[in-house]
N, C-alpha and C positions, 0 to 999 in steps of 0.2 A: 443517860441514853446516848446510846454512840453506834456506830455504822456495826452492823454484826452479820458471819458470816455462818453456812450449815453447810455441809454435804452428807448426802447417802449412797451408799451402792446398791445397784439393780442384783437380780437373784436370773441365774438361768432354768426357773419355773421350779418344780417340785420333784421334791424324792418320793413323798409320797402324800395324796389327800386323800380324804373320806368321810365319815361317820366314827366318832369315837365317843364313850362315855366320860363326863368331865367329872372333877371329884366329889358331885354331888348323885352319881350317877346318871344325868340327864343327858339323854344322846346331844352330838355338838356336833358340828361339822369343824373339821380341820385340818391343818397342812402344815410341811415342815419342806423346806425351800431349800435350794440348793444352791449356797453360796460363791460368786463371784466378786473380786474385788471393780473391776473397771466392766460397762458403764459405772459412773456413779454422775447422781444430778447435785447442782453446785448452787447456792442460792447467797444472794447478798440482801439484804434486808438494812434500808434506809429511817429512820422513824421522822415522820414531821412533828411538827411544832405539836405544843397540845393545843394549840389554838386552832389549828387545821383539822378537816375534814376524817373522824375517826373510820377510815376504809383505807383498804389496802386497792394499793395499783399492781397488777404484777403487768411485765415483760418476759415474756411475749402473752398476749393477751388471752392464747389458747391454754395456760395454766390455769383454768378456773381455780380448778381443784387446790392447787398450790395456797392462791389467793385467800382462799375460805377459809385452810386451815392457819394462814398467818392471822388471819381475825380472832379465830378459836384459840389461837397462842396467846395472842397478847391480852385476850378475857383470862387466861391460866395465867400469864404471869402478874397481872394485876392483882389476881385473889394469891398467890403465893409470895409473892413480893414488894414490895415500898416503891412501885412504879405509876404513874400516872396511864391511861386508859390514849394511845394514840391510833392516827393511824399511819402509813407509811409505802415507802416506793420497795417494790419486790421485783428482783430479779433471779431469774433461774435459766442455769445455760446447760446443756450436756443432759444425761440421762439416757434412755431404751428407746428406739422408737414404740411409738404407744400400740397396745394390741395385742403385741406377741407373746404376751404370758411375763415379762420379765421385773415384774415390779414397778413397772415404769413411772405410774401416777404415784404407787405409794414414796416411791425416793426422793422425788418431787415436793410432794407433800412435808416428808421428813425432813430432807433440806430446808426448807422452808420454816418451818418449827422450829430447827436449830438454830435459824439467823435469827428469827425475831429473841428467840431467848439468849441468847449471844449479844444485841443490840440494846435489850432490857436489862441484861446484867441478872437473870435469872437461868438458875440451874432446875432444868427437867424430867424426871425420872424416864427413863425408856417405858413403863409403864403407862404414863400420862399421855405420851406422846405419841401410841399406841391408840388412845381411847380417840385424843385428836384427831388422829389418821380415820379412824371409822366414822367419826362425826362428819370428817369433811367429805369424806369419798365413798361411805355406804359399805365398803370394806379392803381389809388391809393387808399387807402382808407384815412378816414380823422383820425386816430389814432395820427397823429403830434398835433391835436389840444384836448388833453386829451379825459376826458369822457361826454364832452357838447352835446347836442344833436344836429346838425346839419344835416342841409340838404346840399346834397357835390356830386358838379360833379368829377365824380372817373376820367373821361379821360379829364379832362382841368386841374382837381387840385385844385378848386376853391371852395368856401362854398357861394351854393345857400341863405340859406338864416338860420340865429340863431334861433330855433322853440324854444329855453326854456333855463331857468335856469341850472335846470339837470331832468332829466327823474323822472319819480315816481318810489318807491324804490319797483323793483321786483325782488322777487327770481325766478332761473329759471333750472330746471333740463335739463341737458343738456344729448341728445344721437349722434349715427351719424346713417344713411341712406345711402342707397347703398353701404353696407356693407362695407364703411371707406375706396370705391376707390379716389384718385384725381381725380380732375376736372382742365381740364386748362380754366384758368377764358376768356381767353384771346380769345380762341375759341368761346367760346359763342355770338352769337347773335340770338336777340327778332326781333321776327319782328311787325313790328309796326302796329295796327289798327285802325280804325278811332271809334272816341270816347275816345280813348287812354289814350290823357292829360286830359280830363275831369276827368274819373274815378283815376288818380292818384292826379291831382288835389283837388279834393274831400278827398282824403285821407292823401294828406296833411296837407290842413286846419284841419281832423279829430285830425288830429295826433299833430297838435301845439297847439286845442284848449284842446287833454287829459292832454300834458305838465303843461301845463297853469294852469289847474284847477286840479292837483295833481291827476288824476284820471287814475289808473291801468288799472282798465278794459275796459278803452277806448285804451290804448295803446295795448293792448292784440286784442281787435278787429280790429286794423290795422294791425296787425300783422300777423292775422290770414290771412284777405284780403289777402292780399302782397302775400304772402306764397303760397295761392288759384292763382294767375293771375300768380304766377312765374313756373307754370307746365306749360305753353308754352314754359316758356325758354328752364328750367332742371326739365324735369315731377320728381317725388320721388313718387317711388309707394306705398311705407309707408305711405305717409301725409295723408291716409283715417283711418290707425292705428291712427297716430296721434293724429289725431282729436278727435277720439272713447275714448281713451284712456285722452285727456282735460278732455271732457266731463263727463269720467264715475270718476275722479280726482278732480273735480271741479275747475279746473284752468280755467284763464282767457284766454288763448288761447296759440294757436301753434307760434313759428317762426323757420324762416329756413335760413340756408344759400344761398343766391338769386343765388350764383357760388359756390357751394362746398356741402358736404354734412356733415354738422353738421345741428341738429336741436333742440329745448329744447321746453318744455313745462314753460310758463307763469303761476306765482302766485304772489297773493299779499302779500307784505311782511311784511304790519302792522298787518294782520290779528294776534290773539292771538298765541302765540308762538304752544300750544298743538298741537290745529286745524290745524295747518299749518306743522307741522311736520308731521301728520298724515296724510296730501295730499302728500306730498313728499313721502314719506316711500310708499304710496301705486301708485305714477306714478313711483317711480324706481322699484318697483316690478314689475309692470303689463308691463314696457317697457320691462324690462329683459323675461319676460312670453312671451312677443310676435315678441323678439326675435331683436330686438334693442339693442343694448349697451350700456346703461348709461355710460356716460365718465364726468361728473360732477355734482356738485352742487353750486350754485354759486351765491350772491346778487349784483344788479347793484349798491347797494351801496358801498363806499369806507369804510365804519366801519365792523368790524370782525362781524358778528352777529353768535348766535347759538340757536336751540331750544332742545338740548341735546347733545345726543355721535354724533349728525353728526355738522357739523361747514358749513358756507357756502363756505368756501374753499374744500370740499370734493371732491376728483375726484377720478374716477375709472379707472386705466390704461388700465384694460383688464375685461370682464366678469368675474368673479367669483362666484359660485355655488349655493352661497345663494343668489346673483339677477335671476338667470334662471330660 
């Protein structure tokens, strides 16, 4: 046993969630996230003695969630590995702030998991680690499993089904709605209509055959869908700005956070460098104009790209005068 370390990155909310049939047929609830590299939450995991006290400490002491699932780890790596049963000092720095739809508890969580099995010298499947995350926090998102595009029952743990390689590469300007209150995710319930699983159904196949065939603007139209059925859940009085503001941008559509309120405007991100700067520059204006927050700029892809002084790594911590 020795000092071990995890991190996970947050997701900027969903592409798309709902009602889907899992391969048993049985309706599921699920959602497929929308990849971001930074936030990510970072966790150091200490083991004590085996003589000391089998519980976990975390820092800062508001990581319950964190804490719970390093107990739940280290019962996993116990039964999968030649380790002794301890408990240990947990720390977790960075992450989403909590609320806003971003994964925030789950990366948390995940980090957490990865140090103590890092510290125990055990390796644990994305799957396991998965089941852990729901044990500890009631439900999850699928950030254990990188940035693959899945489709993921959040309250079983489980990945409905692999829609693609990786997503097509979009940039996407990120703001937040409802003026950046939390949301308890956990609160929330949909209630269900009949037609329901058809039209998510529907949206599924949409959605694995835009992966499939590299195609943006089809993933921007489910997106946008999604976004549209999810003001049953957590209406966003915004999402008519939104749209206006796609529209008048030329983006390929809206997405939102399905529990939280983060939401970004969709673009393609092959389009010519200039062109596409010049859509950006003008949806962080007109967000800031009408009174939204830009809080980032960001590519689902994993390479640094730039189409001048802004970088896709861009965020805006707070308003600033020249977006208003």
């Amino acid at each position: 046993m020795t000092l071990g370390t995890g991190q996970a990155s947050c997701h900027h909310g969903e592409i798309l969630q709902g009602i889907f049939l899992d391969g048993r047929g049985e309706p599921t609830r699920g959602l497929v996230t929308l990849p971001m590299a930074e936030p990510a939450a970072r966790a150091v995991f200490t083991p004590f003695s085996t003589r000391a006290p089998r519980r976990v400490v975390v820092d800062p002491p508001d990581r319950a969630k964190a804490a719970r699932a390093a107990e739940l780890a280290v019962a996993e790596c116990v039964r999968r590995g030649d380790v002794a049963p301890v408990g240990g000092y947990l720390s977790v720095r960075g992450g989403a702030e909590p609320g806003l739809g971003m994964g925030s508890s789950t990366s948390d969580v995940t980090a957490a998991v990865r140090a103590v099995a890092d510290g125990l010298g055990v390796e644990l499947a994305p799957s396991i680690v998965a089941r852990v995350a729901v044990a500890a926090e009631g439900a999850s998102d699928p950030v254990m499993f990188g940035d693959r595009p899945l489709l993921f029952a959040q309250r079983r743990g489980r990945v409905l089904e692999e829609l693609g390689a990786a997503l097509p590469e979009l940039a996407v300007v990120g703001c937040l709605t409802g003026s950046g209150q939390p949301v308890d995710t956990l609160a929330l319930r949909g209630t269900a209509r009949s037609g329901d699983i058809a039209v998510y159904e529907r949206l599924r196949a949409a959605l694995r055959t835009a992966i499939n065939e590299h195609d943006p603007a089809g993933v921007g139209r489910v997106c946008t869908e999604s976004a549209i059925l999810n003001q049953r859940v957590l209406p966003k009085t915004e999402l008519g700005v939104l749209r206006e503001t796609a529209r008048a941008c030329g983006a390929l559509g809206i997405q939102v956070a399905h529990s939280g309120n983060v939401a970004g405007l969709l673009f393609d991100a092959a389009e010519p460098g200039p062109e596409l700067r010049a859509r950006i520059d003008a949806a962080v204006d007109r967000l800031g104009w009408e009174g939204l927050t830009p809080t980032r700029v960001f590519s689902t892809s994993t390479r640094t790209l730039s189409t001048g002084e802004r970088s896709w790594t861009t965020t805006f911590p707070k308003p600033s005068p020249d977006l208003i």
